[in-house]
Rosetta silent file (secondary structure, phi, psi, omega in degrees, C-alpha in Angstrom):
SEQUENCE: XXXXXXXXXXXXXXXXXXXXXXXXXXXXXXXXXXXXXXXXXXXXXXXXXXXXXXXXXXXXXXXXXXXXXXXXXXXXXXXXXXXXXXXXXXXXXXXXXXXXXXXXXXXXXXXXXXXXXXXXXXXXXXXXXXXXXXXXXXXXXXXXXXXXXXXXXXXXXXXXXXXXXXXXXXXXXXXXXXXXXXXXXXXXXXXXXXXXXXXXX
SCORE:     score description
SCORE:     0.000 S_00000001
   1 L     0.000  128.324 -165.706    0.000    0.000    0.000 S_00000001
   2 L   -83.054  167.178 -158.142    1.559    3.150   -1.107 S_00000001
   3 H   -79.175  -37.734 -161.453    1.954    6.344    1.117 S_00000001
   4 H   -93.848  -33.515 -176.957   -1.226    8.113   -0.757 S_00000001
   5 H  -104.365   -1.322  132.287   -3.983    5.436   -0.256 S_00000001
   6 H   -42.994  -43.066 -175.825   -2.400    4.426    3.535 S_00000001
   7 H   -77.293  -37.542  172.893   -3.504    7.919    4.043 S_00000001
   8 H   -75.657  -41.482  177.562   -6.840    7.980    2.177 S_00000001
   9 H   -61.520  -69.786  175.026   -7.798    4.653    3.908 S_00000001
  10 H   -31.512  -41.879 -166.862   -6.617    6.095    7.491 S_00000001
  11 H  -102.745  -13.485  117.951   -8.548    9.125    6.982 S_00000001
  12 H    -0.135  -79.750  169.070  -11.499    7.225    5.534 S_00000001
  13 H   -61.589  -89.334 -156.409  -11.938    5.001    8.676 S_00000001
  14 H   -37.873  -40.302  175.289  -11.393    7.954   11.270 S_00000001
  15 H   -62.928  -30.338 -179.336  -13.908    9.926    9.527 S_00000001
  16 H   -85.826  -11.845  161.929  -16.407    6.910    8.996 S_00000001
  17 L  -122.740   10.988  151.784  -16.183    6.086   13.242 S_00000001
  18 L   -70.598  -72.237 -178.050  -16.585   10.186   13.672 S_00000001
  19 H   -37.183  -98.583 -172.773  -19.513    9.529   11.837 S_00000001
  20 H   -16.090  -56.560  175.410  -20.757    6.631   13.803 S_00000001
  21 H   -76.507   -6.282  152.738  -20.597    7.932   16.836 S_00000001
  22 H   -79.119  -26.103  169.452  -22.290   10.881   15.930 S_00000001
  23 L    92.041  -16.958 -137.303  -25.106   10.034   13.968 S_00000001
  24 L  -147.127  131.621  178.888  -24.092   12.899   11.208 S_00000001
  25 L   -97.133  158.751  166.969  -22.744   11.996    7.533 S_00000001
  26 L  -163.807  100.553 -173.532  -19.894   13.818    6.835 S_00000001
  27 L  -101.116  154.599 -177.876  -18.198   12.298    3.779 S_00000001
  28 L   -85.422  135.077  176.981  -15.158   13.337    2.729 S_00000001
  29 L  -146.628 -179.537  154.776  -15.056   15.384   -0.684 S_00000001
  30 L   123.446 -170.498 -171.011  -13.370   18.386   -2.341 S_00000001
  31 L   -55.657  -31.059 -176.243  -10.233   18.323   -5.073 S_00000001
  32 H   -49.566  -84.897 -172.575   -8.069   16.797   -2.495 S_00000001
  33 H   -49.696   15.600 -138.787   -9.785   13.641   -2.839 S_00000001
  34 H   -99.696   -4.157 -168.663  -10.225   13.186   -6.659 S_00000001
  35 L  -103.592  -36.122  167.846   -7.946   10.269   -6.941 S_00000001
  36 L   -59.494  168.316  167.435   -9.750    8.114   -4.038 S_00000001
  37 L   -49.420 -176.564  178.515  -12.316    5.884   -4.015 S_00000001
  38 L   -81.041  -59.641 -179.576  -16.220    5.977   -3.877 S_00000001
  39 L     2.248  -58.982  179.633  -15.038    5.178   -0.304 S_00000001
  40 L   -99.064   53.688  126.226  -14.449    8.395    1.475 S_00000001
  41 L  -110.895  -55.552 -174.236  -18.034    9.012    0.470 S_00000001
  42 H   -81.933  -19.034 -167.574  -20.360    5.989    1.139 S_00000001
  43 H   -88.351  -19.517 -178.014  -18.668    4.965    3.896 S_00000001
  44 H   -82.700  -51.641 -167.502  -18.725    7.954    6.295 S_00000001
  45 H   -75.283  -20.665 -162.121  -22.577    8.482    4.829 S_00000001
  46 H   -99.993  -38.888  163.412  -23.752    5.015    5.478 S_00000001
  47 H   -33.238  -33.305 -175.913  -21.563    4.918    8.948 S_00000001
  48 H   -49.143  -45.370 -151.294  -24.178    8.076   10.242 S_00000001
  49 L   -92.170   20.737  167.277  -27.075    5.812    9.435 S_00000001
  50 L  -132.194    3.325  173.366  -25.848    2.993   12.325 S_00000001
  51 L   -61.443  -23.110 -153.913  -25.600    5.345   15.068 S_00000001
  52 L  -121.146  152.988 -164.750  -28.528    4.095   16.440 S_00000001
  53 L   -73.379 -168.754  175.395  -28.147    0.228   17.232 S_00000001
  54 L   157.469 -166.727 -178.658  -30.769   -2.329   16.480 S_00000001
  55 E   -90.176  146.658 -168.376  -30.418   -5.596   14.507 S_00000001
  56 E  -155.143  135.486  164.996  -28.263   -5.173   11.230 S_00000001
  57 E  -127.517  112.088 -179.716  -27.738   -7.062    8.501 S_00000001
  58 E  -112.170  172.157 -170.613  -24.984   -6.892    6.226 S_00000001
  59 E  -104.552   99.202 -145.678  -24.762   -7.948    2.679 S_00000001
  60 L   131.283  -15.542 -157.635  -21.334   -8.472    1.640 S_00000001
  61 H   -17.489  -74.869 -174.339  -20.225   -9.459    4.993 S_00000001
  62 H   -45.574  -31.690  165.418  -17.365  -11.446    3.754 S_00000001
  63 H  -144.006   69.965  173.746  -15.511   -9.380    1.527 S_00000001
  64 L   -85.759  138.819  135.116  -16.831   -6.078    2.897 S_00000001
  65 L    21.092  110.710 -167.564  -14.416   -3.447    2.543 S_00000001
  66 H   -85.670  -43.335  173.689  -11.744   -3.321    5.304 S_00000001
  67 H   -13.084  -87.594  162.216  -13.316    0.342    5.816 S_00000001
  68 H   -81.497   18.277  167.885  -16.350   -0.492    6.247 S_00000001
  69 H   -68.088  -71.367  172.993  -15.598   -3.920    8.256 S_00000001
  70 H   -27.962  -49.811  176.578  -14.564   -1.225   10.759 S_00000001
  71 H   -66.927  -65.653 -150.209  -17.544    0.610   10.912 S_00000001
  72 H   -65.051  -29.161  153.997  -19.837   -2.621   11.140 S_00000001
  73 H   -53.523  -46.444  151.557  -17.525   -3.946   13.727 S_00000001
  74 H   -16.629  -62.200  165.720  -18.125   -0.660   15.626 S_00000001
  75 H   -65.437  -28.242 -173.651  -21.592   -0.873   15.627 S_00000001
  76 H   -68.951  -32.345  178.706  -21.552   -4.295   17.174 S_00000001
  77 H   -44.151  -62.001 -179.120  -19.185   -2.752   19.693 S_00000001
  78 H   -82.478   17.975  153.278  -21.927   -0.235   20.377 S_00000001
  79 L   128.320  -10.919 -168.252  -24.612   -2.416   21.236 S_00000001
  80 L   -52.855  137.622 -173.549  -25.553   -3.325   16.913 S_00000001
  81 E  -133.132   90.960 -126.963  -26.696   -6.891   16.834 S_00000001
  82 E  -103.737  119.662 -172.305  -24.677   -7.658   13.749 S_00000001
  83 E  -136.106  130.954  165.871  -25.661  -10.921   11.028 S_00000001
  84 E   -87.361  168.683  151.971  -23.432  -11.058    7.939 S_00000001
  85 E   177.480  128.255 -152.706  -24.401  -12.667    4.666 S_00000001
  86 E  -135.872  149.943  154.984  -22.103  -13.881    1.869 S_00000001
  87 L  -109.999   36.643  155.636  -21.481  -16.445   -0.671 S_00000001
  88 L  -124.891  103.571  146.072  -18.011  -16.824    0.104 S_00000001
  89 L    -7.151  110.283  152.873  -17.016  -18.863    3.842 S_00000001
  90 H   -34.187  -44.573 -167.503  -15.143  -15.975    5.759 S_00000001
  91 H   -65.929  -25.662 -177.303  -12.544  -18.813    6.240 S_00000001
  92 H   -79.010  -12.912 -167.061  -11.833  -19.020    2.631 S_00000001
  93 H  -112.650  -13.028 -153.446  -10.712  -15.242    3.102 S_00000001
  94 H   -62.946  -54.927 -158.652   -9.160  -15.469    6.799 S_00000001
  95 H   -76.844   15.835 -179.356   -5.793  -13.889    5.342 S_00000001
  96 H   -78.931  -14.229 -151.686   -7.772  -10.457    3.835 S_00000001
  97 L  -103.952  139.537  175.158   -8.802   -9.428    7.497 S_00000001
  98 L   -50.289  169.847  172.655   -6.391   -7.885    9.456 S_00000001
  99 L   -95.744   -0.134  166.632   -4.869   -9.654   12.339 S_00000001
 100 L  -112.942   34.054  155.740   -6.102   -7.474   14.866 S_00000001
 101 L  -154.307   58.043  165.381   -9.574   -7.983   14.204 S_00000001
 102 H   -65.837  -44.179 -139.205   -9.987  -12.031   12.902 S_00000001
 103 H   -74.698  -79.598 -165.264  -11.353  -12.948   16.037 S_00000001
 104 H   -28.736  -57.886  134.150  -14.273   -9.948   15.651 S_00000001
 105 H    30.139  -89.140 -147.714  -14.494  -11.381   12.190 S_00000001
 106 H   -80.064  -40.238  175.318  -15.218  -14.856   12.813 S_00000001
 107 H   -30.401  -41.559  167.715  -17.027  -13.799   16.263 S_00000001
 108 L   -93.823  166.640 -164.857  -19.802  -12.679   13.945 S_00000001
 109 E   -82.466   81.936  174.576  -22.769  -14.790   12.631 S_00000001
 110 E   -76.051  140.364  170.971  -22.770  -15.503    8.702 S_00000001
 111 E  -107.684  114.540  168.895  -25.186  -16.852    6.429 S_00000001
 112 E   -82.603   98.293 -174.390  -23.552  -18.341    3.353 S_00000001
 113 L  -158.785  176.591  167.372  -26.254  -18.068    0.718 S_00000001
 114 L   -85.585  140.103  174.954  -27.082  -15.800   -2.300 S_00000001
 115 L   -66.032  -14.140 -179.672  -29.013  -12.710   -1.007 S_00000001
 116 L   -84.160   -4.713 -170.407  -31.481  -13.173   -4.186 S_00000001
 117 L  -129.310   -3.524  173.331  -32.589  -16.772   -2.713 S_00000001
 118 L   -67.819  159.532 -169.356  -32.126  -16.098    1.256 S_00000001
 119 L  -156.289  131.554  157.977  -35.425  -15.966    3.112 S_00000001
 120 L   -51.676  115.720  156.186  -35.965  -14.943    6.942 S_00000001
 121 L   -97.308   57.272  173.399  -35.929  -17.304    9.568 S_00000001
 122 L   101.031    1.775 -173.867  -38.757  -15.731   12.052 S_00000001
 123 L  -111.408   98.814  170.721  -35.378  -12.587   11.898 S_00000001
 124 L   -66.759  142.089  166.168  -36.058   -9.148   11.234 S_00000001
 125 E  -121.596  151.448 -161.865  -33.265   -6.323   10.856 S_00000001
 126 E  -100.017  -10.800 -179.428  -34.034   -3.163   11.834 S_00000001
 127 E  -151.123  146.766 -174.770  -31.063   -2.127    9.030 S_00000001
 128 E  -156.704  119.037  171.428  -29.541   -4.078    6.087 S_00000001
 129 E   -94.590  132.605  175.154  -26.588   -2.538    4.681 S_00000001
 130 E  -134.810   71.926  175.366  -25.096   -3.203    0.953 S_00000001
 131 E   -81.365  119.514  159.199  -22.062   -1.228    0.427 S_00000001
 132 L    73.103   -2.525  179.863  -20.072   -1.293   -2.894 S_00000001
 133 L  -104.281  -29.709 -177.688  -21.653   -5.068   -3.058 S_00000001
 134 H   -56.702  -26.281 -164.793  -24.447   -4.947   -5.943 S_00000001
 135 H   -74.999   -8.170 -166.573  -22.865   -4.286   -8.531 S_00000001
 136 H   -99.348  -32.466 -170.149  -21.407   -7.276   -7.601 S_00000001
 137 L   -78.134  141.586 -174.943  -24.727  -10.069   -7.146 S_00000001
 138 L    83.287   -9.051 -161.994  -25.659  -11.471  -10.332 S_00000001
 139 L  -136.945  -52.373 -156.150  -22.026  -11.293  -11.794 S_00000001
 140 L   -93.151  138.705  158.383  -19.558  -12.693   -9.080 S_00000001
 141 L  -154.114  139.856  168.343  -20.131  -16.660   -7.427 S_00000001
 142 E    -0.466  111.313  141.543  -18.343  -19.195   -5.247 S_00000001
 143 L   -68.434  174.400 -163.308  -15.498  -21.287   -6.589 S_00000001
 144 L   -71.671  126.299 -174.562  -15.546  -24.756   -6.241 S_00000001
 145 L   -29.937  -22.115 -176.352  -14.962  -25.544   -2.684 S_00000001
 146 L  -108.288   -0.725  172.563  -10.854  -26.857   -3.500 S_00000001
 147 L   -85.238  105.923  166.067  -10.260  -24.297   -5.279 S_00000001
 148 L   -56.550  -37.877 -176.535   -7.250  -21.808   -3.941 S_00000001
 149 L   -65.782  -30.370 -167.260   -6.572  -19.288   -6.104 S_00000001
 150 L  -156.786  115.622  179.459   -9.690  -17.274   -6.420 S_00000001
 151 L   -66.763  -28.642  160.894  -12.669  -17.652   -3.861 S_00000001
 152 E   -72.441  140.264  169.710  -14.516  -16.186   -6.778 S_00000001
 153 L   -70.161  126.880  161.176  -15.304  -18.334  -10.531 S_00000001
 154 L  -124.295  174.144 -156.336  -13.636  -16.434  -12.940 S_00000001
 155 E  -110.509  143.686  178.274  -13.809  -16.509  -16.431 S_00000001
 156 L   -94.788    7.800 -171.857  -10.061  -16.887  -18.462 S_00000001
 157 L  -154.869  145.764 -178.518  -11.256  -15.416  -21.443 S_00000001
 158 L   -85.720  -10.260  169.276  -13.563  -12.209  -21.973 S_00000001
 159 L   -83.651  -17.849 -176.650  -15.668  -14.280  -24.433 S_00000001
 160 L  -119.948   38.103 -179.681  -16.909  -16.803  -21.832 S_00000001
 161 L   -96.211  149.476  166.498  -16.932  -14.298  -19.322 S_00000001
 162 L   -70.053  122.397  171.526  -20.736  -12.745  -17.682 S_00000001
 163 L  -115.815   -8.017 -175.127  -21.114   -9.824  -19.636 S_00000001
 164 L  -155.991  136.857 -175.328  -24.316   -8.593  -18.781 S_00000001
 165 L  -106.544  159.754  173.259  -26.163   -9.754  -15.503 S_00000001
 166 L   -33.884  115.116 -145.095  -30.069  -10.324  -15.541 S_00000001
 167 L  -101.313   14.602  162.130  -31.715   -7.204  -15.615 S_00000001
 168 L  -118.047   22.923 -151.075  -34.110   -8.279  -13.074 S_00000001
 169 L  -102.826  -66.301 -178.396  -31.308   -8.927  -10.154 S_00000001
 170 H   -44.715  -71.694 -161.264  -31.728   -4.854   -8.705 S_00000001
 171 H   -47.076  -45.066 -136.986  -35.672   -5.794   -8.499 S_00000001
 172 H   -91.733  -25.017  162.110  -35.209   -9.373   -7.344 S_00000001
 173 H   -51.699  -55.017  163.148  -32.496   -7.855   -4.218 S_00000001
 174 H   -24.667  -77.797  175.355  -35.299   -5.274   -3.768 S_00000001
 175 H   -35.371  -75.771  159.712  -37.761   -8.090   -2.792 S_00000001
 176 H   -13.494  -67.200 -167.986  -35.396  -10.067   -1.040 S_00000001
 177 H   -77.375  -27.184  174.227  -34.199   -7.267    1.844 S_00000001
 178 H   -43.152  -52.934 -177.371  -37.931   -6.208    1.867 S_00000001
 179 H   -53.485  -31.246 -155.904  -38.387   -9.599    3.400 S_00000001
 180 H  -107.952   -1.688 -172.666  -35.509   -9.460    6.350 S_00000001
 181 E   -90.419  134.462  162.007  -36.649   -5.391    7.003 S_00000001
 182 E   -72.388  179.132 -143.294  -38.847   -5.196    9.892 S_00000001
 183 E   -95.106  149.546 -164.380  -41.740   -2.977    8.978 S_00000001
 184 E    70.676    0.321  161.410  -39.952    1.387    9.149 S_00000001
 185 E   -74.007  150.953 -164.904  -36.639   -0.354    8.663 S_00000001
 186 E  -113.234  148.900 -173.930  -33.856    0.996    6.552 S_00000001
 187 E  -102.780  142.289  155.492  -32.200   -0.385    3.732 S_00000001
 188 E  -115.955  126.428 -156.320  -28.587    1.159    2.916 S_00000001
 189 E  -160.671  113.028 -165.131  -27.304    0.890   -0.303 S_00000001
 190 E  -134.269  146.386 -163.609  -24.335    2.366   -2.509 S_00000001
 191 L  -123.841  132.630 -170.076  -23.386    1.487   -5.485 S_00000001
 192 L   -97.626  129.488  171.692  -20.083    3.007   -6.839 S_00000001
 193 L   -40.783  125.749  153.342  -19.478    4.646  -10.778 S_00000001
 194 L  -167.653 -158.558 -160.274  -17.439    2.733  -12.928 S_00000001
 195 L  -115.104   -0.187  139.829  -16.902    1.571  -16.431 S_00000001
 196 L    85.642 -144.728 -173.251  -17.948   -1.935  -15.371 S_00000001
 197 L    96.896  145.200 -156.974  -17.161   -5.175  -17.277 S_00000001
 198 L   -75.356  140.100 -167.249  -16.135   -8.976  -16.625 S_00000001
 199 L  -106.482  167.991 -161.097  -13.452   -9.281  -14.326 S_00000001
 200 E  -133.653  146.166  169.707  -11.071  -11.970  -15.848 S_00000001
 201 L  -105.115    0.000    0.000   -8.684  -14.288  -13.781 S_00000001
C-alpha cells in the first residue's frame, strides 16, 4: 500500500467512526480527494445511518471493505446486533482481514447463501446494509470448494466471461431485503461509478 492510499484509507476510517458515533454523515469530498475511491463518500454516509443500534444485517459481509468492516464492527461494539451474509465462507478469506480484528471477524454470525434466494428465519433487521456489493450479485459466485486461487469463478477469457447480468437482479435484491426489514426499517445501499465489465482471472 503506497503512502497516498495508507492515508486515504486512514482518513477514511477515522472519519467513517466520527460519523458513527455521531449520527451525522460527513463524507469526505473536495479536489483533495479526486484520486480516491467511492469510499471516502459511502462509507462515512452510510456509517451516520448505524448510530442508532438495532439488529443489522450486512450484505457483503465477507468481503466487505476493510473500511467499512470497521464501521460494522463498531456498531456491534456499540450495542448493533450484527448478522453477515455472503457467498463466500469468511474462512476461505481469513488472510484479507487484518490480524487485529480475525477474532471480531469470525465472532460474527454468517449466512452463506445468495441474497437473491435467502429468506428470513422468524429474523427481522431493523437495518440491512449493501455497500459497494451490488454491482457485484448477479455477476460474481463461489469457486468450487478446493479451489485456492480465487474464492470467486472467474472466467479466463472475456468471451466466456458474464457480460451482462439479468436485468431483473436490482428488483429481485429489492424483494429479497424487503423480506428481512422489519416494517420502518432501513435499507442502505451504494453502489459506486465505474466503467464496469467482466473481471477476468
Amino acid at each position: 500500500m503506497n503512502q497516498a492510499t495508507s492515508n486515504e484509507s486512514a482518513e477514511t476510517s477515522k472519519r467513517a467512526l466520527e460519523c458513527l458515533e455521531s449520527g451525522v454523515a460527513v463524507p469526505i469530498t473536495g479536489v483533495d480527494t479526486l484520486a480516491w475511491s467511492e469510499r471516502c463518500v459511502e462509507v462515512p454516509w452510510a456509517a451516520a445511518h448505524l448510530y442508532k443500534t438495532g439488529r443489522l444485517l450486512d450484505v457483503g459481509w465477507s468481503m466487505s471493505p476493510l473500511k467499512w468492516l470497521g464501521v460494522l464492527l463498531g456498531a456491534r461494539t456499540r450495542g448493533s446486533d450484527l448478522v453477515g451474509i455472503d457467498i463466500i465462507y469468511p474462512e476461505r478469506v481469513r488472510t484479507r482481514y487484518p490480524a487485529d480484528i480475525v477474532d471480531q471477524v469470525f465472532d460474527v454470525p454468517v449466512r452463506v447463501e445468495s441474497v437473491l434466494d435467502a429468506r428470513p428465519d422468524g429474523e427481522l433487521f431493523d437495518t440491512i446494509t449493501c455497500i459497494s456489493t451490488l454491482e457485484h450479485v448477479g455477476f460474481d459466485f463461489a469457486s468450487a470448494p478446493g479451489v485456492e486461487d480465487s474464492a470467486f469463478a472467474r472466467a479466463i477469457t472475456a468471451e466466456v466471461a458474464i457480460r451482462e447480468r439479468d436485468p431483473a437482479t436490482d428488483g429481485l435484491f429489492l424483494d429479497s431485503s424487503a423480506l428481512f426489514l422489519r416494517p420502518g426499517g432501513s435499507l442502505l445501499v451504494s453502489v459506486p461509478a465505474g466503467k464496469g465489465g467482466p473481471i477476468l482471472h
